[in-house]
PDB file of N, H, CA, C and O in Angstrom:
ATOM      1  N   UNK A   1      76.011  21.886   4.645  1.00  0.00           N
ATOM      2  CA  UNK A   1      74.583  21.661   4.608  1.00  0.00           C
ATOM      3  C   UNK A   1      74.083  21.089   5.934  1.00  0.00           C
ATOM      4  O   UNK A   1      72.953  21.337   6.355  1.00  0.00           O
ATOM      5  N   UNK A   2      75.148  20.149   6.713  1.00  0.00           N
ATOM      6  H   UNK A   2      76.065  19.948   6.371  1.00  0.00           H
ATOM      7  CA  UNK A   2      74.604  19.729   7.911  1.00  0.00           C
ATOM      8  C   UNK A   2      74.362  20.742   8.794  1.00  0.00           C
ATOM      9  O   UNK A   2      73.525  20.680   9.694  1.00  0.00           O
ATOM     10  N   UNK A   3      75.248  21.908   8.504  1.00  0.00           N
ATOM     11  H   UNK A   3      75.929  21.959   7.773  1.00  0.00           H
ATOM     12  CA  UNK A   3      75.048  22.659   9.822  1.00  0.00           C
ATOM     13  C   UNK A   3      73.962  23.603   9.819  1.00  0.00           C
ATOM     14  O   UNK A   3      73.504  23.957  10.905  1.00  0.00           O
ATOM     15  N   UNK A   4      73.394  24.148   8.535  1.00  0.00           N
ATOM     16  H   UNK A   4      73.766  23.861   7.653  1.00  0.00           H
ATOM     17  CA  UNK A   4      72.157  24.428   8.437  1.00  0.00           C
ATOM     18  C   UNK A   4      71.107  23.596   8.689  1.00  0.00           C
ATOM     19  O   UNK A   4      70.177  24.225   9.194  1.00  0.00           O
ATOM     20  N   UNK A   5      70.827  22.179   8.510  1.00  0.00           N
ATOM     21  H   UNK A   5      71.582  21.668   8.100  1.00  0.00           H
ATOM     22  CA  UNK A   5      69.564  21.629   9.082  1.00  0.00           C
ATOM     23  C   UNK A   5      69.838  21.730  10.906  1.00  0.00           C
ATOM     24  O   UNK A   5      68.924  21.815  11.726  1.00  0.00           O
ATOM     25  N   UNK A   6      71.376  21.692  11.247  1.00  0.00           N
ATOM     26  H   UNK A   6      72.119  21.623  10.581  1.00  0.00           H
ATOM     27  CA  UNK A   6      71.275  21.319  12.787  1.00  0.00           C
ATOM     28  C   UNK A   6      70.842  22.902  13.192  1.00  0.00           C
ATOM     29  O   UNK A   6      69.843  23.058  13.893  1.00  0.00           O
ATOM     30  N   UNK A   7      71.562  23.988  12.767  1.00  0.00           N
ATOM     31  H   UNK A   7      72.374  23.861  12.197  1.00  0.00           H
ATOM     32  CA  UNK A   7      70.657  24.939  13.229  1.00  0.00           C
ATOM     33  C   UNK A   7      69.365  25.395  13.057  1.00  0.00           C
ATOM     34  O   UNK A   7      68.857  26.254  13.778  1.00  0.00           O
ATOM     35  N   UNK A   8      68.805  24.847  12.115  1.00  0.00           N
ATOM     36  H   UNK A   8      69.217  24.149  11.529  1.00  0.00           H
ATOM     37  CA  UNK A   8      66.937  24.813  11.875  1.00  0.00           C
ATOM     38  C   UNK A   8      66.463  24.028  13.061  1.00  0.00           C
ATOM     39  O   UNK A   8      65.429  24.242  13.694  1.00  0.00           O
ATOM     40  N   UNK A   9      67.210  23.240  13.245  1.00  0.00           N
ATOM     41  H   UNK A   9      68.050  23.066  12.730  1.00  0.00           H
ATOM     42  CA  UNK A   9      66.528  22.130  14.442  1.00  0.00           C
ATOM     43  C   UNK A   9      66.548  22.797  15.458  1.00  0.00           C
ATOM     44  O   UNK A   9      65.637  23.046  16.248  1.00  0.00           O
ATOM     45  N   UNK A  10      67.789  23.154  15.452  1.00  0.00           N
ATOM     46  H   UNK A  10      68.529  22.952  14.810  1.00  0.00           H
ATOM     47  CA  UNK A  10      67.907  23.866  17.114  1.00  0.00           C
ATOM     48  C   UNK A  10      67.213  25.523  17.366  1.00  0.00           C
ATOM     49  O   UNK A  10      66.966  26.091  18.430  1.00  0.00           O
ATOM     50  N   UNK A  11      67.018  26.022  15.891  1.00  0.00           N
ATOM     51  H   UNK A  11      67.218  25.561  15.026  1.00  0.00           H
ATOM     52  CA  UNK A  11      66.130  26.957  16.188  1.00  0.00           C
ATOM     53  C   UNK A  11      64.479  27.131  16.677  1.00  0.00           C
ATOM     54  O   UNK A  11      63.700  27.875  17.273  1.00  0.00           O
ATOM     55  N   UNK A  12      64.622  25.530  15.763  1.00  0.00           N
ATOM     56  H   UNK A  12      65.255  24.925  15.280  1.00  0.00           H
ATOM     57  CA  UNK A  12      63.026  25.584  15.836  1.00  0.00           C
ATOM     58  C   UNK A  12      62.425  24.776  17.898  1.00  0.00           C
ATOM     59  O   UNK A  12      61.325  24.842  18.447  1.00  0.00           O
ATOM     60  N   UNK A  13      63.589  24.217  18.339  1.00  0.00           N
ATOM     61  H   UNK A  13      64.483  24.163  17.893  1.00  0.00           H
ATOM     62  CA  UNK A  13      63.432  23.577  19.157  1.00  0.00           C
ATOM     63  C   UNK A  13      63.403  25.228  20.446  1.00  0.00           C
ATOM     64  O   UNK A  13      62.529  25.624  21.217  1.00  0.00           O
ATOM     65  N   UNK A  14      64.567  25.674  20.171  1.00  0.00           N
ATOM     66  H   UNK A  14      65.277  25.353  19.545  1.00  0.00           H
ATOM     67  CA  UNK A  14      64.197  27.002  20.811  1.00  0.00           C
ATOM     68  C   UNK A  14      63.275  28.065  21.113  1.00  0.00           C
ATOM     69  O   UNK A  14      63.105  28.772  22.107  1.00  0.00           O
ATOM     70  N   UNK A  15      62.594  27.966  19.709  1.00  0.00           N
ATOM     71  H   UNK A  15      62.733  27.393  18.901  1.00  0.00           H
ATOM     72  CA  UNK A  15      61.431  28.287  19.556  1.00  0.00           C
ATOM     73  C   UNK A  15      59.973  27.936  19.989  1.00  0.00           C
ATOM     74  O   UNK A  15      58.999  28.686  19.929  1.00  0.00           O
ATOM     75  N   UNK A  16      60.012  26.769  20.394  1.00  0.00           N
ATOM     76  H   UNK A  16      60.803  26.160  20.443  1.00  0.00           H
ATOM     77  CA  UNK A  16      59.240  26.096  20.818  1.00  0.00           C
ATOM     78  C   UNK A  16      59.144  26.327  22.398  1.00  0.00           C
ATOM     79  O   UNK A  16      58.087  26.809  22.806  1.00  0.00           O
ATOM     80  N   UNK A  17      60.189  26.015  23.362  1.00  0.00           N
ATOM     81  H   UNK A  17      61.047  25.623  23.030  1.00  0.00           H
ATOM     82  CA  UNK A  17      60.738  25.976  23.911  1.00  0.00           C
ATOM     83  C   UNK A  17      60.341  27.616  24.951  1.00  0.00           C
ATOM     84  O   UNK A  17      59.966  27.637  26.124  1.00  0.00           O
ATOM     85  N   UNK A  18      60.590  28.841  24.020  1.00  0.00           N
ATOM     86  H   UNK A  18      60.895  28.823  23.068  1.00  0.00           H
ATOM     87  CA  UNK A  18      59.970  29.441  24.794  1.00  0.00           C
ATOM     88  C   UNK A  18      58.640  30.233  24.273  1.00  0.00           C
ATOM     89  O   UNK A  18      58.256  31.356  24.600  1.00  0.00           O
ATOM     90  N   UNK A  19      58.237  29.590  23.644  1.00  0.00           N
ATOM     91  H   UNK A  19      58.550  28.678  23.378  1.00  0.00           H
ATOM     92  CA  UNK A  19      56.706  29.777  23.595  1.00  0.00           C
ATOM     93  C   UNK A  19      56.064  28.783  24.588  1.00  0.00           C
ATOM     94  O   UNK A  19      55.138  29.298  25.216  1.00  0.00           O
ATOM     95  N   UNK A  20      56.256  27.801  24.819  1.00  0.00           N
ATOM     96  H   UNK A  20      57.008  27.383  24.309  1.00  0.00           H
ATOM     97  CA  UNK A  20      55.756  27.069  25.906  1.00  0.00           C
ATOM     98  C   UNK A  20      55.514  27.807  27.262  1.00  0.00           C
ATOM     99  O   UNK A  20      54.476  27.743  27.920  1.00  0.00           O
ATOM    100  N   UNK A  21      57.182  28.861  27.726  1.00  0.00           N
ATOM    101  H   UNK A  21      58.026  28.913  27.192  1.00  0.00           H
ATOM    102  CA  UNK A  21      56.857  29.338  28.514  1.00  0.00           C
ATOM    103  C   UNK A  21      55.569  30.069  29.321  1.00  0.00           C
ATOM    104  O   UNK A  21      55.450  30.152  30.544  1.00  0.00           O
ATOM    105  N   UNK A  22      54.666  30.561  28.327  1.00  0.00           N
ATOM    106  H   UNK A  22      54.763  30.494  27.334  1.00  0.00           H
ATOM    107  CA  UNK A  22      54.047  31.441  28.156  1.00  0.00           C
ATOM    108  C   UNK A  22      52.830  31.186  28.224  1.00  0.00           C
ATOM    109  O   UNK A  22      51.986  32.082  28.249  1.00  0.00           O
ATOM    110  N   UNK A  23      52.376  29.201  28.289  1.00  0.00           N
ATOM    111  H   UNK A  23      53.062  28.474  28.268  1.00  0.00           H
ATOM    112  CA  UNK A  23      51.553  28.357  28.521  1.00  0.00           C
ATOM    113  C   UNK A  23      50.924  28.504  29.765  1.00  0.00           C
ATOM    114  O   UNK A  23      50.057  27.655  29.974  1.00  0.00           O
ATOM    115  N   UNK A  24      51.138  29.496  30.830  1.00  0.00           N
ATOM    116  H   UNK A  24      51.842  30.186  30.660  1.00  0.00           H
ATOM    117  CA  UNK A  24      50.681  29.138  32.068  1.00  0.00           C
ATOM    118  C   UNK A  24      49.088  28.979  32.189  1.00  0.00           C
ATOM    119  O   UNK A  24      48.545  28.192  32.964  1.00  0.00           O
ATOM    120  N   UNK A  25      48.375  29.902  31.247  1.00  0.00           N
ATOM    121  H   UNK A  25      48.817  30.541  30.618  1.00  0.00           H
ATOM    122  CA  UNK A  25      46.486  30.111  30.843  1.00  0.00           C
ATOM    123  C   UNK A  25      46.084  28.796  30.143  1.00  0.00           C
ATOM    124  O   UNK A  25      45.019  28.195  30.284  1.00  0.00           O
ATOM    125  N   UNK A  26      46.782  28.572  29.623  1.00  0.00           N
ATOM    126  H   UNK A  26      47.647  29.060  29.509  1.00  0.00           H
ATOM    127  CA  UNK A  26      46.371  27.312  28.369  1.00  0.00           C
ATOM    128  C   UNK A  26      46.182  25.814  29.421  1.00  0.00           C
ATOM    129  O   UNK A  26      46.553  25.504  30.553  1.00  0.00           O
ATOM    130  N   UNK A  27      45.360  25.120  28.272  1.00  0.00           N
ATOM    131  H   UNK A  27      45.058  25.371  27.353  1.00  0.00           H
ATOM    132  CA  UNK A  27      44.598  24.046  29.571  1.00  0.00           C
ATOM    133  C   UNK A  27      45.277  22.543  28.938  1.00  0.00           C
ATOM    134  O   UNK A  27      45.294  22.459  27.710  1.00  0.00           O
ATOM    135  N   UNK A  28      45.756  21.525  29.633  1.00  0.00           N
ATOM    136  H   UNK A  28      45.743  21.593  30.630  1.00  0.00           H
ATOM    137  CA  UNK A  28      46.250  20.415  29.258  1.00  0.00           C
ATOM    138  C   UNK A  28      46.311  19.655  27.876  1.00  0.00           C
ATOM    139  O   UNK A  28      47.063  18.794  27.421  1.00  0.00           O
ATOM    140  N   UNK A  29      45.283  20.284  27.428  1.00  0.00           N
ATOM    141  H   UNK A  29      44.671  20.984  27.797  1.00  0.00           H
ATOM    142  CA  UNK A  29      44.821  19.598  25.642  1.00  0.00           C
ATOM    143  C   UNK A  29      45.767  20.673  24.755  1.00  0.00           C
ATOM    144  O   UNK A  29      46.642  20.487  23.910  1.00  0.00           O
ATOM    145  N   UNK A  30      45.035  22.177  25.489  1.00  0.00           N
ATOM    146  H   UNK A  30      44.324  22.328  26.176  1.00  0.00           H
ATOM    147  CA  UNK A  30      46.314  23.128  24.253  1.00  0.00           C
ATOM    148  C   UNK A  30      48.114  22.749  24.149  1.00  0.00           C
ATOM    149  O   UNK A  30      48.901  22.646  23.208  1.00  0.00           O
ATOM    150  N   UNK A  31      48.201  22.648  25.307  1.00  0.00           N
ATOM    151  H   UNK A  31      47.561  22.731  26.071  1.00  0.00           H
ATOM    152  CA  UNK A  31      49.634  22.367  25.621  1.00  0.00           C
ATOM    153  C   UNK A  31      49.986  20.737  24.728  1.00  0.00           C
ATOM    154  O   UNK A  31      50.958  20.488  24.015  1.00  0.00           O
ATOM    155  N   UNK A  32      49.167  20.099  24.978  1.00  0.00           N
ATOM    156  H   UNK A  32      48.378  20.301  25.557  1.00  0.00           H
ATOM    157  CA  UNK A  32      49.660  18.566  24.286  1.00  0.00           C
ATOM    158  C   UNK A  32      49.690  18.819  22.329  1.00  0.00           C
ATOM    159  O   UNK A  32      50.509  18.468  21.480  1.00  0.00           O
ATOM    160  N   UNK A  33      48.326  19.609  22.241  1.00  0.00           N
ATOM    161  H   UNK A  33      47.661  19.894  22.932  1.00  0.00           H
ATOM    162  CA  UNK A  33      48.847  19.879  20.869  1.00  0.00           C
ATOM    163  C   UNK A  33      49.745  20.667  20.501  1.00  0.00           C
ATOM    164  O   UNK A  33      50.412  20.397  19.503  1.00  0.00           O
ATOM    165  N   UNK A  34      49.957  21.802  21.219  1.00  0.00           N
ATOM    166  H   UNK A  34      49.415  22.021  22.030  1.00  0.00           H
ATOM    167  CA  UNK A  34      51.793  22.621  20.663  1.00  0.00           C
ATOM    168  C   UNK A  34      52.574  21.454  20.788  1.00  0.00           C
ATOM    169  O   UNK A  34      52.680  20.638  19.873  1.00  0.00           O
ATOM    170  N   UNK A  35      53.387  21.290  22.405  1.00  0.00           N
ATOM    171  H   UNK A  35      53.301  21.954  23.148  1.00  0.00           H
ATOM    172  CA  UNK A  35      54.072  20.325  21.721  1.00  0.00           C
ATOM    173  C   UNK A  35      54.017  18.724  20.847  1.00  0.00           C
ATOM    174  O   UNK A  35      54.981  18.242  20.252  1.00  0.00           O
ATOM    175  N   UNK A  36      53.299  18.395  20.907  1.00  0.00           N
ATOM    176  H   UNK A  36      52.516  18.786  21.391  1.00  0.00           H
ATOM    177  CA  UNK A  36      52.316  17.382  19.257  1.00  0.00           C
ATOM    178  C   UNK A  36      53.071  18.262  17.945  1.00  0.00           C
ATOM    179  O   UNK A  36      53.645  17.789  16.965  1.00  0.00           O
ATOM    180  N   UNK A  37      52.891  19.421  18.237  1.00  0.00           N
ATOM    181  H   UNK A  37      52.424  19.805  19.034  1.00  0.00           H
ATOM    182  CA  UNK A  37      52.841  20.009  16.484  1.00  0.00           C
ATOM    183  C   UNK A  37      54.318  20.461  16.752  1.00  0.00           C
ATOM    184  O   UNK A  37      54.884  20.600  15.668  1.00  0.00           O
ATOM    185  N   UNK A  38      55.279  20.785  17.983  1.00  0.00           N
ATOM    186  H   UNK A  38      54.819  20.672  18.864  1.00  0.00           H
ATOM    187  CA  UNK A  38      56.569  21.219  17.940  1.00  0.00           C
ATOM    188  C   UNK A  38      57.271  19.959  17.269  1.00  0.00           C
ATOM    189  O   UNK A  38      57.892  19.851  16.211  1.00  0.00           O
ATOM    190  N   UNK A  39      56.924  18.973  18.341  1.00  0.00           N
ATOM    191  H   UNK A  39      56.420  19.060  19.200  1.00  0.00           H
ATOM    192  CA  UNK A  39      57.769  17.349  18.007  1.00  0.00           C
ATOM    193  C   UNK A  39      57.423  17.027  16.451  1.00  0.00           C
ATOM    194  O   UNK A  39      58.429  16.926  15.749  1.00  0.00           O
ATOM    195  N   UNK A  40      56.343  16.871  15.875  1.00  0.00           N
ATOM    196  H   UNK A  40      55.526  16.953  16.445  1.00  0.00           H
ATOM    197  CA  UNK A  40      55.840  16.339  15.113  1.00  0.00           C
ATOM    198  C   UNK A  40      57.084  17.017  13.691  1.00  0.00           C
ATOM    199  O   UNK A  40      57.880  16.400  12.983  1.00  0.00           O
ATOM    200  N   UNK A  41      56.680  18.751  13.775  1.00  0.00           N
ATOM    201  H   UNK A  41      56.033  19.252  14.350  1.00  0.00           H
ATOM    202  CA  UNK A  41      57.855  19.771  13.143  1.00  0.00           C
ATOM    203  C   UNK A  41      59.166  19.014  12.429  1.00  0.00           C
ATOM    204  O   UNK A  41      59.488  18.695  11.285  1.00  0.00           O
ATOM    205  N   UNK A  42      59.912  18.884  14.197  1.00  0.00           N
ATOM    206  H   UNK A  42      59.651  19.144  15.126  1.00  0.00           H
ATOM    207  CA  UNK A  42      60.897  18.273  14.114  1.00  0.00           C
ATOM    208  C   UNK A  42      61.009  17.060  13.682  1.00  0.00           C
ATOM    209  O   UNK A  42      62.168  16.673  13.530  1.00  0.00           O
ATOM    210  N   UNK A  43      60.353  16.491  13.488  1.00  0.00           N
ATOM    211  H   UNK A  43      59.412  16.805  13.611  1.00  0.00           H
ATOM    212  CA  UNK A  43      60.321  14.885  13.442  1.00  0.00           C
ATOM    213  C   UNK A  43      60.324  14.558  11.988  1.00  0.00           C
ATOM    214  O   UNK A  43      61.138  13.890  11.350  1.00  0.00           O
ATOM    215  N   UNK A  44      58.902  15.359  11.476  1.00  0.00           N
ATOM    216  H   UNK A  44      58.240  15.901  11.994  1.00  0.00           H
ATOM    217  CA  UNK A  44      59.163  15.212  10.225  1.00  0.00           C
ATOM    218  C   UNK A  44      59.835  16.073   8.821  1.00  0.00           C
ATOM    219  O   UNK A  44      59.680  15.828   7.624  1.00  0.00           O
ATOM    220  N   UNK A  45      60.732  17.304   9.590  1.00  0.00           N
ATOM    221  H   UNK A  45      60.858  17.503  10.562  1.00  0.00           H
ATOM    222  CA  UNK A  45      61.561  17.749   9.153  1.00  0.00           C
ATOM    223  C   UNK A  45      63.207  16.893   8.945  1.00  0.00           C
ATOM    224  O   UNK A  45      63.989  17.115   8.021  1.00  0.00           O
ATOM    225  N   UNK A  46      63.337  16.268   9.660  1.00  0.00           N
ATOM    226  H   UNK A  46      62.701  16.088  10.410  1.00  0.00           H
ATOM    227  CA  UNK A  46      64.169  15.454  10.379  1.00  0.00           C
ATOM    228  C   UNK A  46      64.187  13.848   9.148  1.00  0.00           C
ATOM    229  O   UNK A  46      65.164  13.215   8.748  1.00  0.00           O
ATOM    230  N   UNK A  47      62.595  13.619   8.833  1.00  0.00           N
ATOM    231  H   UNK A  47      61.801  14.132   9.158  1.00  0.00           H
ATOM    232  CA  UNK A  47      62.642  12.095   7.750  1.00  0.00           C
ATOM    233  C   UNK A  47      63.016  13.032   6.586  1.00  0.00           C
ATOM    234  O   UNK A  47      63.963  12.755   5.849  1.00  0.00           O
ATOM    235  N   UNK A  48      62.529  13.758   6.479  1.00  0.00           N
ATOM    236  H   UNK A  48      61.761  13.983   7.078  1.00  0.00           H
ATOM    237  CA  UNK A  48      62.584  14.289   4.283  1.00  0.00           C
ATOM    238  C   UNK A  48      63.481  15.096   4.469  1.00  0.00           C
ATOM    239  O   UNK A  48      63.070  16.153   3.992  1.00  0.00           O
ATOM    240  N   UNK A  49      64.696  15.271   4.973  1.00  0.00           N
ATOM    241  H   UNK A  49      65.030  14.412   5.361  1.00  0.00           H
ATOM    242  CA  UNK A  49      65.666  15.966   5.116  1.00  0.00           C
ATOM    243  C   UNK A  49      65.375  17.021   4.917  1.00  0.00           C
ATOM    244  O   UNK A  49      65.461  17.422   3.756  1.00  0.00           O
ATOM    245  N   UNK A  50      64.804  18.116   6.196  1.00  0.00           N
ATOM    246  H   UNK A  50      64.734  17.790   7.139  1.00  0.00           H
ATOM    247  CA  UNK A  50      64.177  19.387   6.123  1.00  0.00           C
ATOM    248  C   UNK A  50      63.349  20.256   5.506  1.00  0.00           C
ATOM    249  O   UNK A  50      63.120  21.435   5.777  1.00  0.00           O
ATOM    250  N   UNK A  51      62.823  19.405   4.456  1.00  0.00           N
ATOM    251  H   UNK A  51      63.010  18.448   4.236  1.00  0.00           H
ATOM    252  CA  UNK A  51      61.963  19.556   3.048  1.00  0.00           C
ATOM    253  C   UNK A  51      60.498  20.334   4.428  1.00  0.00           C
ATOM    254  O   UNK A  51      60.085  19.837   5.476  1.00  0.00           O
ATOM    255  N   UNK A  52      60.090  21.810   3.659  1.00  0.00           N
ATOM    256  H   UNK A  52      60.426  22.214   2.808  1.00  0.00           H
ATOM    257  CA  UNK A  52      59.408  22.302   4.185  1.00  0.00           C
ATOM    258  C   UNK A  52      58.207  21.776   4.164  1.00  0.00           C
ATOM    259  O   UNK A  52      57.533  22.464   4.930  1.00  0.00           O
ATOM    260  N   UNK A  53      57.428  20.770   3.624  1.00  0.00           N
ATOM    261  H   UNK A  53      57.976  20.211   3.001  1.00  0.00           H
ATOM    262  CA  UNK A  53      56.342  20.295   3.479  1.00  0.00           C
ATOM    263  C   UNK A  53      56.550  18.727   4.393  1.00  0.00           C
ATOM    264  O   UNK A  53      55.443  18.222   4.578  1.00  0.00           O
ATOM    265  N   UNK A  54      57.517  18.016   4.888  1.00  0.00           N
ATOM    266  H   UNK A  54      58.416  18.426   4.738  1.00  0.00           H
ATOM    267  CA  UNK A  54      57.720  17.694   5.832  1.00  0.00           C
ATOM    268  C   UNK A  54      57.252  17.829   6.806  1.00  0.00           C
ATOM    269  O   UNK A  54      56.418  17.163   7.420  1.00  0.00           O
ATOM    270  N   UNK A  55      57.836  18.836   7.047  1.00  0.00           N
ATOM    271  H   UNK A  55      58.513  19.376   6.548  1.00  0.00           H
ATOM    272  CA  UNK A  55      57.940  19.651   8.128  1.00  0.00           C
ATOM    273  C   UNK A  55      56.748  20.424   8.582  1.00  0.00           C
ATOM    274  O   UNK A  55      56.725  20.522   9.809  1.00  0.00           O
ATOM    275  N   UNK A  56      55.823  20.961   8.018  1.00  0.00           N
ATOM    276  H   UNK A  56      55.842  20.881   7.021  1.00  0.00           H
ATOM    277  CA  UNK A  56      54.922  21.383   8.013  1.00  0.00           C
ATOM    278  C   UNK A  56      53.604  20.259   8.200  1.00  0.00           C
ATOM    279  O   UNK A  56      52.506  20.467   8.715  1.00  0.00           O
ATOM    280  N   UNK A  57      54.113  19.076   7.619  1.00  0.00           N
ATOM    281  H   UNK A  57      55.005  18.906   7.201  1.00  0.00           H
ATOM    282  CA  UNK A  57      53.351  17.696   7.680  1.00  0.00           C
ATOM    283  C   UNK A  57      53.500  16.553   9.145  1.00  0.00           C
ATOM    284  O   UNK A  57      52.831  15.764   9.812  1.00  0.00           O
ATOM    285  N   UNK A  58      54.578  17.014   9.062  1.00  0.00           N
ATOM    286  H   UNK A  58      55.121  17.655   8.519  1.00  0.00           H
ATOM    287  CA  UNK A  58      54.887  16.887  10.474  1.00  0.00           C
ATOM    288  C   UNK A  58      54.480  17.581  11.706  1.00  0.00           C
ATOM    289  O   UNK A  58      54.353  16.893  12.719  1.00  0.00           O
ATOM    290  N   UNK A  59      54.302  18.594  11.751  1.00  0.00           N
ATOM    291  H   UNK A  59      54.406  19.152  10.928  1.00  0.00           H
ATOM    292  CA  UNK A  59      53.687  19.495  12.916  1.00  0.00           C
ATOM    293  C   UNK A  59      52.138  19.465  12.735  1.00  0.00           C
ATOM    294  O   UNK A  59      51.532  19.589  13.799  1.00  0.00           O
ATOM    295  N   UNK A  60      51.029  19.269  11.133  1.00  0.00           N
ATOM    296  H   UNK A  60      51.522  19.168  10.269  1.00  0.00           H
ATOM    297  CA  UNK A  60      50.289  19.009  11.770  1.00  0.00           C
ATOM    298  C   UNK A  60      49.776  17.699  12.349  1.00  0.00           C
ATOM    299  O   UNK A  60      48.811  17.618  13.109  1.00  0.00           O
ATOM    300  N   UNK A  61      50.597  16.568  11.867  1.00  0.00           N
ATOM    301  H   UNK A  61      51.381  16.634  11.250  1.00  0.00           H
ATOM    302  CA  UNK A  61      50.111  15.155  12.254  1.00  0.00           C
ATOM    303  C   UNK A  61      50.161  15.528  13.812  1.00  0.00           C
ATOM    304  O   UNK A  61      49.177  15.437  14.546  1.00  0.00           O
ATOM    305  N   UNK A  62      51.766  16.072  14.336  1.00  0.00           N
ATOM    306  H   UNK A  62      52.565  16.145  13.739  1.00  0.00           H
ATOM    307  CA  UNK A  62      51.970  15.578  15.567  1.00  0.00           C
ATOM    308  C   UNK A  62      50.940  16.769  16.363  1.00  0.00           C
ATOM    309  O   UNK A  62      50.622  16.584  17.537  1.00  0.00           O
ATOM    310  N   UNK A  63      50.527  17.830  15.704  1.00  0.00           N
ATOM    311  H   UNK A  63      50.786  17.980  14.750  1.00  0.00           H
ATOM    312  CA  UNK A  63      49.787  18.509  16.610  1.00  0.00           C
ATOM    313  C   UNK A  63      48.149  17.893  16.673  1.00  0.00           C
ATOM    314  O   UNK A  63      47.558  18.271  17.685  1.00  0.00           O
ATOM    315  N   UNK A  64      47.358  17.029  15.772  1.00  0.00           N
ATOM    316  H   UNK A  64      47.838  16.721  14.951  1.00  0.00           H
ATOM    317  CA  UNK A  64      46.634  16.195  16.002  1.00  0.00           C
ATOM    318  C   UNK A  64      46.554  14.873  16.862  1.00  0.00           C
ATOM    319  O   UNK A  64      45.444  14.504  17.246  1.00  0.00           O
ATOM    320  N   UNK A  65      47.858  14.029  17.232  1.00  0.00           N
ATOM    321  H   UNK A  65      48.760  14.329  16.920  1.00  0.00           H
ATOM    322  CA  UNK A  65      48.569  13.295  17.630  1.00  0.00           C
ATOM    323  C   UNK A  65      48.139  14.075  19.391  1.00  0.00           C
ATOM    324  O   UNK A  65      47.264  13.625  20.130  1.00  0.00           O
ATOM    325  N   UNK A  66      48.866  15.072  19.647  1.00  0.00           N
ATOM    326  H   UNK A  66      49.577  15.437  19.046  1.00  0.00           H
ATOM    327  CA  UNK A  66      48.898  15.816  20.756  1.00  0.00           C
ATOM    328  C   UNK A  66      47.718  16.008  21.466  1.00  0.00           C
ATOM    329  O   UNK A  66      47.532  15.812  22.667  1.00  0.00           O
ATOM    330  N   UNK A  67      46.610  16.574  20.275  1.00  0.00           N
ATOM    331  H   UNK A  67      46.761  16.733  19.300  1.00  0.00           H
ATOM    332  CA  UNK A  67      45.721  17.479  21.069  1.00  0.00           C
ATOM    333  C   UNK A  67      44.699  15.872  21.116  1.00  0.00           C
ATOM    334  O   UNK A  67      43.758  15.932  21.908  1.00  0.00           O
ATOM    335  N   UNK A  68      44.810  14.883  20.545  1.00  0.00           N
ATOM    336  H   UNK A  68      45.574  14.835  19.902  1.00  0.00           H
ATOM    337  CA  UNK A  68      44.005  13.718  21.046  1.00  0.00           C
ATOM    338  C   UNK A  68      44.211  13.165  21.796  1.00  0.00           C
ATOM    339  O   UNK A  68      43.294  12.358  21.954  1.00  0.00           O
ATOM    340  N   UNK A  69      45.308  13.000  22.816  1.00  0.00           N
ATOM    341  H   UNK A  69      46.052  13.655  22.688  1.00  0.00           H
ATOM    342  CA  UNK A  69      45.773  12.572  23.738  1.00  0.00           C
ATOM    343  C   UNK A  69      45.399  13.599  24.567  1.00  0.00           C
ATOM    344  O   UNK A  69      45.489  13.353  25.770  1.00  0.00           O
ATOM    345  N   UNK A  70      45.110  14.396  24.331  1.00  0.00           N
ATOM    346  H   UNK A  70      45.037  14.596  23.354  1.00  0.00           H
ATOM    347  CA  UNK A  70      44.578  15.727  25.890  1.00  0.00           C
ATOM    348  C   UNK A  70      43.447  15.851  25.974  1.00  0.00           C
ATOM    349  O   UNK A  70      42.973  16.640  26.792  1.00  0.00           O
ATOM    350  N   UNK A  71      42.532  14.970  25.004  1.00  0.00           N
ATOM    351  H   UNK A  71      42.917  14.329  24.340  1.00  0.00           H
ATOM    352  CA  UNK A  71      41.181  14.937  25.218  1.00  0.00           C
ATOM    353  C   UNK A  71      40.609  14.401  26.651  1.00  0.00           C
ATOM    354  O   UNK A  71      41.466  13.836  27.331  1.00  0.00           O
ATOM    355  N   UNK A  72      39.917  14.444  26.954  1.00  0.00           N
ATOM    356  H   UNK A  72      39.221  14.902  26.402  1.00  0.00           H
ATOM    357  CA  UNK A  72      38.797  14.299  28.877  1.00  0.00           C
ATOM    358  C   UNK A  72      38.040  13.490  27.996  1.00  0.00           C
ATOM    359  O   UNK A  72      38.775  12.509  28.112  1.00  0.00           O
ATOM    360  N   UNK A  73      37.449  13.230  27.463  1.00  0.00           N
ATOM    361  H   UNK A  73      36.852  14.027  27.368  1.00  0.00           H
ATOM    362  CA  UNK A  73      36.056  12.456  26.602  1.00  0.00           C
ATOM    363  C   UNK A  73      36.444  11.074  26.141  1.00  0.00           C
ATOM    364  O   UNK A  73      35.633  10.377  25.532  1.00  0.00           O
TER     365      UNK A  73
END
């Protein structure tokens, strides 16, 4: 069972990872909320032991988390 959450992690971190690439158009706020909502993913996939609503609770806190910190205002 461990090695399925470590490869969810590491998929999802991969995943992330190169979608970022692809950030070059996107403006300082978009970028803070992906990764906000990548970390967040992981993070709270990571407390409820991979429980998809976690996880999903997790990416949007941390992608709110993200994109408020990239605010100019």
């Amino acid at each position: 069972m461990k090695n399925i959450k470590h490869l969810a992690v590491s998929a999802t971190l991969a995943t992330l990872a190169l979608a970022l690439t692809g950030c070059s158009g996107m403006s300082r706020q978009d970028k803070n909320t992906a990764i906000g909502a990548g970390a967040g993913a992981v993070i709270g996939g990571a407390l409820t032991g991979g429980s998809a609503v976690g996880t999903v609770g997790g990416a949007a806190v941390g992608g709110v988390i993200g994109n408020q910190t990239g605010k100019t205002n």
